[in-house]
RODO-2510 file (C-alpha; in nm, 4 decimals, decimal comma):
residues 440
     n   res          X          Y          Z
     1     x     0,0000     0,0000     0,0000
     2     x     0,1164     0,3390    -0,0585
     3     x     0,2395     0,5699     0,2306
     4     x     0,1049     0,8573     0,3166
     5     x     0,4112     1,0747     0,1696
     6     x     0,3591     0,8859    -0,1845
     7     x    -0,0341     0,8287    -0,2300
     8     x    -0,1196     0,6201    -0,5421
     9     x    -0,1633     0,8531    -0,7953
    10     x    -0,0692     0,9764    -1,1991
    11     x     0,1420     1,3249    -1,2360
    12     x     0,2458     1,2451    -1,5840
    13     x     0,1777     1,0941    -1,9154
    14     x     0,3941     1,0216    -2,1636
    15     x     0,2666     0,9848    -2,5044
    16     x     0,4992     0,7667    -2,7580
    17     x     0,3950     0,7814    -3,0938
    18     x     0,4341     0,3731    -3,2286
    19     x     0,6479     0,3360    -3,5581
    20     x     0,5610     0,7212    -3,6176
    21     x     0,6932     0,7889    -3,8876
    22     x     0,6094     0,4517    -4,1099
    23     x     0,2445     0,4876    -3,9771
    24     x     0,2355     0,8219    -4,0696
    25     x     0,3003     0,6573    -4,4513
    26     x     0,0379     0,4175    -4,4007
    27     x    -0,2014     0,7091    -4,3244
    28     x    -0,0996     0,9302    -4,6516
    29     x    -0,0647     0,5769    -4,8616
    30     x    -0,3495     0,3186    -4,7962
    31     x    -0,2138     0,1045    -5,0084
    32     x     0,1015     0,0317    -4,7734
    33     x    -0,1350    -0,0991    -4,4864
    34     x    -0,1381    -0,4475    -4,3746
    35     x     0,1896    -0,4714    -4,5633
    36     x     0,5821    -0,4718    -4,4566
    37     x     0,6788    -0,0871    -4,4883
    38     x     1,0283     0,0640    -4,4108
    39     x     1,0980     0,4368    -4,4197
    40     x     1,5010     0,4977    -4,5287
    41     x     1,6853     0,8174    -4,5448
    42     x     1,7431     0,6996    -4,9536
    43     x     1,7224     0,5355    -5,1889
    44     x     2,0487     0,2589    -5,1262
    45     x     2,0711    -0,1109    -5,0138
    46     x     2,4014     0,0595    -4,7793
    47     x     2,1316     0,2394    -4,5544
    48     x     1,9482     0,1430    -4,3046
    49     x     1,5897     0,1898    -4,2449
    50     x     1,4744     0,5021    -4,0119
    51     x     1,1823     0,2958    -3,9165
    52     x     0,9743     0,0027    -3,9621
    53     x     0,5930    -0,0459    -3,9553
    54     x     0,4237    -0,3443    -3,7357
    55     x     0,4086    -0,5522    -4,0415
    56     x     0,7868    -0,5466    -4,1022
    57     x     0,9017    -0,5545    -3,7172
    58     x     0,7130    -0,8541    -3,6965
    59     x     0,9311    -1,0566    -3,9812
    60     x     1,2316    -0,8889    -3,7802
    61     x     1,3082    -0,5592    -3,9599
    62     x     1,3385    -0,2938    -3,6853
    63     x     1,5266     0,0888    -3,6846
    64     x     1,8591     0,0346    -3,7998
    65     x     1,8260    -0,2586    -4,0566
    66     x     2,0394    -0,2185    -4,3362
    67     x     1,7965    -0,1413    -4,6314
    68     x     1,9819    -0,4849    -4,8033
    69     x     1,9412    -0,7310    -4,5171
    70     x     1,5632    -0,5956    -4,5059
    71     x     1,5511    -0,7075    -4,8891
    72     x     1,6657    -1,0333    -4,8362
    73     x     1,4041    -1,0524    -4,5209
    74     x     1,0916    -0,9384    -4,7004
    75     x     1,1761    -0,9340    -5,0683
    76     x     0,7987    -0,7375    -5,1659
    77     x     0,8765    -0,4798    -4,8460
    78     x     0,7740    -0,1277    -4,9437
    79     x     1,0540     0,1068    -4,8786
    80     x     0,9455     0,4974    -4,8607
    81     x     1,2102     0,8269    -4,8830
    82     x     1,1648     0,9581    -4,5383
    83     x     0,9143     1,2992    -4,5973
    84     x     1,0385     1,4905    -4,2867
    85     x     0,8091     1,7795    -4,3474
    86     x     0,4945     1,5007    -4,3574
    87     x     0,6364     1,3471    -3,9807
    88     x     0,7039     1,7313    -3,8542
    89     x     0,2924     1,8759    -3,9643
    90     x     0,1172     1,5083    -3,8334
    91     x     0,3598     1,6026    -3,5472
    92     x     0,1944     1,8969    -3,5048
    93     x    -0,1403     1,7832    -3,5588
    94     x    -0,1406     1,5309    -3,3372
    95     x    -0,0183     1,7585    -3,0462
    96     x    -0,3083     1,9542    -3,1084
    97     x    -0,5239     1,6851    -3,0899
    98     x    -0,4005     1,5760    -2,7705
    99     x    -0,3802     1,9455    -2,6407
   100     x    -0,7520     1,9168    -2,6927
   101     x    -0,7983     1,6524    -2,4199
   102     x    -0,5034     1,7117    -2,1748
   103     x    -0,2364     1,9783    -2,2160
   104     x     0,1193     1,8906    -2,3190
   105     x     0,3400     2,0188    -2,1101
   106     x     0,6884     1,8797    -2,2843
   107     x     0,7929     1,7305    -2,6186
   108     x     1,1112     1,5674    -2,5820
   109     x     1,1004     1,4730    -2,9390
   110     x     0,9009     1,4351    -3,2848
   111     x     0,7213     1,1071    -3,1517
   112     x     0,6816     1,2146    -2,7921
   113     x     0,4722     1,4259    -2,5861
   114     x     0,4423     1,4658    -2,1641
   115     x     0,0992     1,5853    -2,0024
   116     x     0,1047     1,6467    -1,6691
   117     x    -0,2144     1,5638    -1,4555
   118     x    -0,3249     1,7936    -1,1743
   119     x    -0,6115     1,7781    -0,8716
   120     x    -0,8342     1,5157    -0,9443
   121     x    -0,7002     1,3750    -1,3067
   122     x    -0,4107     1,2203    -1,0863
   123     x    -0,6676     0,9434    -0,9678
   124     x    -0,5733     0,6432    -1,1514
   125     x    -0,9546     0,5996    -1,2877
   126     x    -0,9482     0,9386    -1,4035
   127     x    -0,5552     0,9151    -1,5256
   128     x    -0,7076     0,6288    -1,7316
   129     x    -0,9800     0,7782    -1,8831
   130     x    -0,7441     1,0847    -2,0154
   131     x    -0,5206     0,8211    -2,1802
   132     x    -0,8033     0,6494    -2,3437
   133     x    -0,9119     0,9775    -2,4923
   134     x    -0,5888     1,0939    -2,5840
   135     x    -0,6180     0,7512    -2,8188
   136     x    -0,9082     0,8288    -2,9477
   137     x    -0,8977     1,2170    -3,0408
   138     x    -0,5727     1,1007    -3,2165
   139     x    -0,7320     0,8397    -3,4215
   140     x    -1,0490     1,0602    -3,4883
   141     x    -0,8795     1,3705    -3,5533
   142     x    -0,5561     1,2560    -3,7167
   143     x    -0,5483     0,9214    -3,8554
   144     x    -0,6685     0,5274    -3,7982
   145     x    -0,2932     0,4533    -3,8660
   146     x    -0,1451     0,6474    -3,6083
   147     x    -0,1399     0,4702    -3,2585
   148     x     0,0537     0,5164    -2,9562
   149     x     0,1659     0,3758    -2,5867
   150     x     0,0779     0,5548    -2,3306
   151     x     0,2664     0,5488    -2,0167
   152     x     0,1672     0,6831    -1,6379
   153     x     0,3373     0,7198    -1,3314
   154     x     0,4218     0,9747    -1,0669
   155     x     0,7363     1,1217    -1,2318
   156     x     0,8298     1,1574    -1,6035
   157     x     1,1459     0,9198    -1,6168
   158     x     0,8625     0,6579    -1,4883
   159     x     0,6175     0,7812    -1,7280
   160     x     0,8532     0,7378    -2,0145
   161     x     0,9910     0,3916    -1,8791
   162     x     0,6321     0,3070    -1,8799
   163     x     0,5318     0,4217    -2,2272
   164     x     0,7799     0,1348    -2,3305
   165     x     0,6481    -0,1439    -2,1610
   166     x     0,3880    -0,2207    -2,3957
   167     x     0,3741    -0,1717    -2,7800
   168     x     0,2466    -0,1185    -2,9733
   169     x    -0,1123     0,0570    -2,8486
   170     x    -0,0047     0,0002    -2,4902
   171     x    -0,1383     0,1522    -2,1595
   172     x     0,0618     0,1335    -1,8394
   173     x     0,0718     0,2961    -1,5401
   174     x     0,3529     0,2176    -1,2370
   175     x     0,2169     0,3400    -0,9127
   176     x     0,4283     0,4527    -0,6298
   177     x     0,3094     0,1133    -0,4118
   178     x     0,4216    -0,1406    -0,6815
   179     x     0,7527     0,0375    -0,6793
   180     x     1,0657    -0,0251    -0,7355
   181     x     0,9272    -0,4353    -0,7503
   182     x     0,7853    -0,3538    -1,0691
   183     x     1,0764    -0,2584    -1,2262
   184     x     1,2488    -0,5619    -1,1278
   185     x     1,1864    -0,7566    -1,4288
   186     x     1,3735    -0,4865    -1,6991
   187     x     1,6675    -0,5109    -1,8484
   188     x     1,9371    -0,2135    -1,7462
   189     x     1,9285    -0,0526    -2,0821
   190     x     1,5057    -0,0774    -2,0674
   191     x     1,6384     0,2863    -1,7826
   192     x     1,6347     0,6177    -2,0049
   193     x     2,0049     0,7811    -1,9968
   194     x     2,1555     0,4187    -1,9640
   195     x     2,3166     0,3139    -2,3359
   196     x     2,5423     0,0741    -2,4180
   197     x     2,8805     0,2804    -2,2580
   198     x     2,7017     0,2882    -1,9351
   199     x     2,5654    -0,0541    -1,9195
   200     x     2,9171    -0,1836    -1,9469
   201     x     3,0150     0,0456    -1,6523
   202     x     2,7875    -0,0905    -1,4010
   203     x     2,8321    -0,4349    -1,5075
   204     x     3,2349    -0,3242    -1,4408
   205     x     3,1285    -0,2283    -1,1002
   206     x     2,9127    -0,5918    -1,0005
   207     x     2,5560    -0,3972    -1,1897
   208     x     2,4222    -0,6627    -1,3697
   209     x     2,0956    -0,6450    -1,3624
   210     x     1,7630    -0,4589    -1,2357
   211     x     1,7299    -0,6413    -0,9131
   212     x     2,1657    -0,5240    -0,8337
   213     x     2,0530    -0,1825    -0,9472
   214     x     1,7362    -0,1775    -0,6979
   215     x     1,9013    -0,3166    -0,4131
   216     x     2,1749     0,0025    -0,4244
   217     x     2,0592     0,2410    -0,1046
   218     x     2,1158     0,6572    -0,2407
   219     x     2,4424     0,6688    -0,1532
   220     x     2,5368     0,3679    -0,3621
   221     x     2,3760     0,4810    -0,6535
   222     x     2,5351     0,8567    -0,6251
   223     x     2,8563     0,6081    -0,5836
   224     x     2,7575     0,4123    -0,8885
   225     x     2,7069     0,7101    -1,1407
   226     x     2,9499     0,9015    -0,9508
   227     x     2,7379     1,1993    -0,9954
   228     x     2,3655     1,3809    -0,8880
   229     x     2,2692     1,1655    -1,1695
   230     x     2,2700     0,8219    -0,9244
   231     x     2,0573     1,0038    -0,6074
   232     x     1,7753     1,1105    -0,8818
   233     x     1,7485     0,8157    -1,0375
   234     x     1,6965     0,6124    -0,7373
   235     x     1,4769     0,8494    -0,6057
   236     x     1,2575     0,8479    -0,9518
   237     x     1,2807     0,4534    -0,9836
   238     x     1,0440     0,4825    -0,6245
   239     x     0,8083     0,7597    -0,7814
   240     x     0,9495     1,0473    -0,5731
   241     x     0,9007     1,3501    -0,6630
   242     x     1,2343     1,5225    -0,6887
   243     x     1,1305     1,8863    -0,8119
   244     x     1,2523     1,8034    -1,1731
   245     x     0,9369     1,5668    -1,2134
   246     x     1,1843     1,3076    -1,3848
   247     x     1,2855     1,5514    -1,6686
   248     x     1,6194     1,4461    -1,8398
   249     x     1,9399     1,6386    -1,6750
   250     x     1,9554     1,9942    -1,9013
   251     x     2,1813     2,0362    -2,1409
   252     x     2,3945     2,3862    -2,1079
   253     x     2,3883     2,6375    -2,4012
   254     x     2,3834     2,4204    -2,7332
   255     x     2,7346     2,3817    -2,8192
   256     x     2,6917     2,3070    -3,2290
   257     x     2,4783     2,2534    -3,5113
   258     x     2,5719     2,0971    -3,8286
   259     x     2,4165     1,8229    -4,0691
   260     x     2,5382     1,4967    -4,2268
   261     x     2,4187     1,2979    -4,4994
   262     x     2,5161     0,9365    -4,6366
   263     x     2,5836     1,0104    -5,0093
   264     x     2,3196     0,8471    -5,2587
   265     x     2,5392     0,6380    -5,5592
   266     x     2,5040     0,9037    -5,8159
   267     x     2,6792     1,1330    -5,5933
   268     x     2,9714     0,9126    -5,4710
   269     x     3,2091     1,1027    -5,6418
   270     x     3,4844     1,3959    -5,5497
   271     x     3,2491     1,6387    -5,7808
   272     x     2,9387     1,5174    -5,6155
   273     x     3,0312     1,5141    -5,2658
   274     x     3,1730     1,8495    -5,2477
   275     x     2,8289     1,9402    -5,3940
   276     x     2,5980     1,7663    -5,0839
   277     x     2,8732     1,9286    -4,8484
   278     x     2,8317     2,2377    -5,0223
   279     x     2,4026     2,2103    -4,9387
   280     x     2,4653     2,0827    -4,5776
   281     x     2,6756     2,4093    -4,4935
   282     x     2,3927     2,6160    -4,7011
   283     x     2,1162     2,4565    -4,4572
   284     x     2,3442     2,4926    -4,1639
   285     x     2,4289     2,8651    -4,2175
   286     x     2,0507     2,9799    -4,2881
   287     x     2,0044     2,7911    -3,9038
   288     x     2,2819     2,9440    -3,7526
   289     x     2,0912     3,2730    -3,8515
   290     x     1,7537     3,1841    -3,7370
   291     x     1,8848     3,0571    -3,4362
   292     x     2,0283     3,3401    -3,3978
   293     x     2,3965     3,1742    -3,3775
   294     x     2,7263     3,3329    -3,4502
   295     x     3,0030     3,0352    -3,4812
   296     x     3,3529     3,0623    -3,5047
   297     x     3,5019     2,7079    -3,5758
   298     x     3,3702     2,4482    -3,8731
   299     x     3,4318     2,0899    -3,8985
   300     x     3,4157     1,8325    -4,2191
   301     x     3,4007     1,4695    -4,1919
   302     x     3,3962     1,2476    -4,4965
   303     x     3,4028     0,8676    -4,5182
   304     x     3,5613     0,6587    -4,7660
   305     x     3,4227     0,3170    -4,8661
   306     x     3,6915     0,0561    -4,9110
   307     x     3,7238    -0,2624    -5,1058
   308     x     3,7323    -0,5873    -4,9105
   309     x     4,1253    -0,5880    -5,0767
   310     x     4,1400    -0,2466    -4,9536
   311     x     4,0140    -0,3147    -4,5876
   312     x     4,2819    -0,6097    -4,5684
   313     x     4,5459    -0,3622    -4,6145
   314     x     4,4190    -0,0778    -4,4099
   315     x     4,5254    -0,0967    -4,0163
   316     x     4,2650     0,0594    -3,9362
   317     x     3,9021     0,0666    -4,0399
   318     x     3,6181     0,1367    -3,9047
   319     x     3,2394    -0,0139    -4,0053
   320     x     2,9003     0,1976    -4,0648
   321     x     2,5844     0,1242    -3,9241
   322     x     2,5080     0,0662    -4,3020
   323     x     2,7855    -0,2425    -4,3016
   324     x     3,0336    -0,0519    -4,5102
   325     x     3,3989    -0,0596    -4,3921
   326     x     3,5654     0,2759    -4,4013
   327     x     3,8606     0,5317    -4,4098
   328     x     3,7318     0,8422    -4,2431
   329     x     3,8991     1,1815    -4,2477
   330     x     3,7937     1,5446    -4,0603
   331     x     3,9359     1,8412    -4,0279
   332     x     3,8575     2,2226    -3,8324
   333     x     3,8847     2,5609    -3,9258
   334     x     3,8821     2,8473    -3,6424
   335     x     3,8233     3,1957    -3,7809
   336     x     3,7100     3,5117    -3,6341
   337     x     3,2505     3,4442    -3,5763
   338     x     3,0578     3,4930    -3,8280
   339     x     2,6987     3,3677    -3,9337
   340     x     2,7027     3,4625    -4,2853
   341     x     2,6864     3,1715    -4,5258
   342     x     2,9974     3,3070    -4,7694
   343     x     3,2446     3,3332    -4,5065
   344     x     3,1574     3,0223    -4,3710
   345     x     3,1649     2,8842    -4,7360
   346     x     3,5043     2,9826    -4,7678
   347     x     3,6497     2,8057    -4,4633
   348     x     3,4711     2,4652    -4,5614
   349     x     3,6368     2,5056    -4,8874
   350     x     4,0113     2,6024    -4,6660
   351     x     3,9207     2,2555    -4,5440
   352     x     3,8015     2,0677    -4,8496
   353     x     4,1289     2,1352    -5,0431
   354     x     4,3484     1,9608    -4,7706
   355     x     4,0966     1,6701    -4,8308
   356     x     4,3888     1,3267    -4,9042
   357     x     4,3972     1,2476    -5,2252
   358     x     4,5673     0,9032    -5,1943
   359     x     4,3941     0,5778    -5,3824
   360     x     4,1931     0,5203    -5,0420
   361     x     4,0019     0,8319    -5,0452
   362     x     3,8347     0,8347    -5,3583
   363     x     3,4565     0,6925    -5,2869
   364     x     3,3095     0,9331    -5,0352
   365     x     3,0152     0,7627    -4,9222
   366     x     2,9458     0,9868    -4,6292
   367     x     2,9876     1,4006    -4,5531
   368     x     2,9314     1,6115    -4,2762
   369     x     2,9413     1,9726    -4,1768
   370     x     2,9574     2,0599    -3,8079
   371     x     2,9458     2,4506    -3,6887
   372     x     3,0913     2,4503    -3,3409
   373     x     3,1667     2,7460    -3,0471
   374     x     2,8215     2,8814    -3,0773
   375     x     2,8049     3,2276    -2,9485
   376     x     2,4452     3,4074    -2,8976
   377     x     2,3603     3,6927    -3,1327
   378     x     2,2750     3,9014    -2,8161
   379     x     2,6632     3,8213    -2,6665
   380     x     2,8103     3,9449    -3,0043
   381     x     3,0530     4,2836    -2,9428
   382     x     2,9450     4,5727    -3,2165
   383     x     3,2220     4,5152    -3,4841
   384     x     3,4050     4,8503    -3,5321
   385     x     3,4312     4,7959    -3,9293
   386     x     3,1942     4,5354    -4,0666
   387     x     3,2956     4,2833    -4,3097
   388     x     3,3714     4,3015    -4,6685
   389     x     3,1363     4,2854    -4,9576
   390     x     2,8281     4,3571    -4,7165
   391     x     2,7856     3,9414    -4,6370
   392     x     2,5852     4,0226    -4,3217
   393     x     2,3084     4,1574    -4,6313
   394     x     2,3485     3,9504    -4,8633
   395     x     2,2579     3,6686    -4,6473
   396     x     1,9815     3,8126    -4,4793
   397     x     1,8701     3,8701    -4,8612
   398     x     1,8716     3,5228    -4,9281
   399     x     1,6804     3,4127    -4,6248
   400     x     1,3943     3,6334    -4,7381
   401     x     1,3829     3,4873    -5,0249
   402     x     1,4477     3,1211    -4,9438
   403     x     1,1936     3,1620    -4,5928
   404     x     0,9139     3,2644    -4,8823
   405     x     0,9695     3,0285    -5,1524
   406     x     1,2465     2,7121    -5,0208
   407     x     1,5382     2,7281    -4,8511
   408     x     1,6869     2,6244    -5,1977
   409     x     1,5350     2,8719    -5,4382
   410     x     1,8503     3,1191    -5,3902
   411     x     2,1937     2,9477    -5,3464
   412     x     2,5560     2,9611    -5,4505
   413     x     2,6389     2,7708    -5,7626
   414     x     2,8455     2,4890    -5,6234
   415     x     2,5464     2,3157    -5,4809
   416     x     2,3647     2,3226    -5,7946
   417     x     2,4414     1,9443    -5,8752
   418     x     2,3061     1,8493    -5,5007
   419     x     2,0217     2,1044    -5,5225
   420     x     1,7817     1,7685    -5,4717
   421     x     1,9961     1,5783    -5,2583
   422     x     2,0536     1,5776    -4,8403
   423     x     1,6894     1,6419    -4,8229
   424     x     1,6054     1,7500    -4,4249
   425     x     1,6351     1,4485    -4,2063
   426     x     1,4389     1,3350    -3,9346
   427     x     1,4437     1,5190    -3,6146
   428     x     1,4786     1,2162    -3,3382
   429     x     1,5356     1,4194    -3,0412
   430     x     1,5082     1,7618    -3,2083
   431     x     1,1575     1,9242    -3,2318
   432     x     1,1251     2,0033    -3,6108
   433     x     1,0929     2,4324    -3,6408
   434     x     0,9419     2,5208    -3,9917
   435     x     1,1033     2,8332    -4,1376
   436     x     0,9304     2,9693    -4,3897
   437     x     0,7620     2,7167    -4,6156
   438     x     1,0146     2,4429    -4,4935
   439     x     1,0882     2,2388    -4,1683
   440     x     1,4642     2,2188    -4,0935
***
């Protein structure tokens, strides 16, 4: 039974959207329902699949599945170019629909979204109802395709662990008297914040499972994660409340802001990588501006695919998530900050000419561009004498333009062969922002 300092009730729901953003296809194709669907970021059997419907998670195709294993799996599987501005708009939709049963107080990401239950909608009956209605107005206002798991507890990080306890459609709710036994029977990584790095460091310190994790008193688990990190989590695992409601540790000021892309075949080249690295700094500037960055350091990664005679004769390799064994190379400029998209232009190309050249790096298969040292507009000194050729204008120019008709209706030439290509990706943990008539 529950104590008197804990009663047995709901604070928070958390809403998790299941196989969002396949689902979401299902909705705008009906043709793709009742049948093995996989969203991919293109058009390659060296991806991997962004997400899988019921259909195909059931024959074993799941997030992360290269796009050629998934072949060889389900031969007839449909496989959809990922339509981030589709996911971001049912995103929104569906928050409104939910807004218009309980309010949302967080979204930690696309597919996500926290309400939090006050007076009387804390009583588990009650708690209940909301979630069942939540369904519903989601179904009835946004689509028969799109269904999530719903998850309640008395503190977010519960809420969330909850939310994943049952899928898809699921309902759960952990109250503070079944606590911390009903935890007992998940796996460490089943916690939010633990990954694989930190499941290997408590199995290094005798944490093997959830019952050696539960058994820890505070101190241990302060100990354990050798941080403030251990005494909330084993105060959350119990349904305190620890003033943070469970929220996730913030982050400090965002440090960068880039993009990266795995090249499609056609532009597996010198000429056509340059190009997509060329768009990913042209998306990254117009950002930088609208979120209201200055930056004064830029990175550039590109991976090389080998050979399997290659590999053999490389000491070092490493392997993509897509199964291809690599070469990488990076490199970083520092320059005085700057948001406008020609200076910036010019360092990535300081960096793209000391690019190797040897036999091993000549099939980029992978680029990215990485702005780093963020400074805040409002922390930017007055500049005594402003910079040549009026840059500061002639990007704001182009954002007019490109915030009224695409971000790519007004670029610099050397992008022109990529115009189509590196396409926004899906925001997994970022909440999709539209700019003008595009969501970046």
């Amino acid at each position: 039974m529950a104590d008197a300092a804990h009663p047995d009730l709901f604070s928070f729901l958390h809403i998790d959207l299941n196989s969002f953003f396949a689902s979401v296809e299902q909705q705008l194709h009906p043709e793709y329902r009742g049948k093995p669907t996989a969203v991919v970021p293109t058009m390659a059997d060296t991806t991997c699949c962004i997400a899988a419907s019921y259909e195909a998670k059931a024959l074993g195709i799941k997030t992360g599945t290269r796009v050629g294993d998934a072949k060889k799996i389900c031969p007839e599987i449909i496989l959809v170019n990922g339509d981030h501005a589709e996911y971001s708009r049912f995103s929104h939709a569906i928050a409104v629909a939910v807004e218009g049963v309980c309010p949302v107080a967080h979204t930690p990401s696309i597919d996500e979204m926290v309400c939090q239950l006050m007076g009387r909608e804390r009583q588990p009956p009650a708690a209940r109802q909301i979630a069942l209605a939540i369904k519903q107005a989601i179904k009835d206002k946004v689509g028969e395709t799109l269904r999530c798991s719903i998850g309640m507890a008395p503190n977010r990080y519960l809420a969330k662990i909850a939310s994943d306890m049952q899928k898809p459609d699921g309902l759960i709710g952990l109250l503070p008297s079944q606590l911390p036994r009903a935890l007992a029977h998940l796996e460490l990584r089943d916690l939010p914040g633990v990954g694989a790095r930190t499941e290997v460091r408590l199995k290094a310190k005798g944490v093997n499972t959830m019952t050696d994790l539960l058994a820890l008193d505070r101190n241990g688990m302060h100990k354990l994660m050798d941080s403030v990190w251990g005494d909330r989590m084993y105060h959350w695992l119990r349904g305190h409340d620890t003033g943070d409601n469970g929220a996730p540790v913030p982050s400090e000021l965002q440090k960068s802001l880039g993009h990266s892309h795995v090249l499609a075949p056609e532009h597996r080249s010198q000429e056509g990588a340059w190009a997509v690295a060329h768009k990913l700094l042209h998306k990254g500037a117009m950002r930088l501006r609208m979120e209201k960055f200055y930056t004064s350091s830029l990175s550039v990664t590109i991976k090389y695919a080998l050979t399997r005679e290659e590999t053999a004769r490389v000491s070092k390799t490493k392997q993509h998530t897509s199964g291809i064994r690599h070469a990488g190379w990076g490199m970083e400029a520092r320059f005085r900050p700057c948001q406008d998209t020609l200076s910036l232009l010019e360092a990535l190309q300081g960096c793209w000419k000391q690019r190797p050249q040897e036999d091993l790096h000549q099939k980029p298969f992978f680029v990215g561009v990485t702005m780093r040292n963020l400074i805040p507009e409002d922390e930017m000194q007055t500049r005594l004498f402003e910079e040549p050729g009026n840059r500061s204008q002639l990007s704001a120019t182009m954002d007019k333009l490109n915030l009224k008709y695409g971000h790519t209706t007004l670029h610099f030439a050397g992008m022109l062969t990529a115009k189509e290509a590196a396409p926004t990706r899906i925001a997994f943990t970022q909440i999709p922002v539209q700019y003008g008539t595009d969501w970046m």
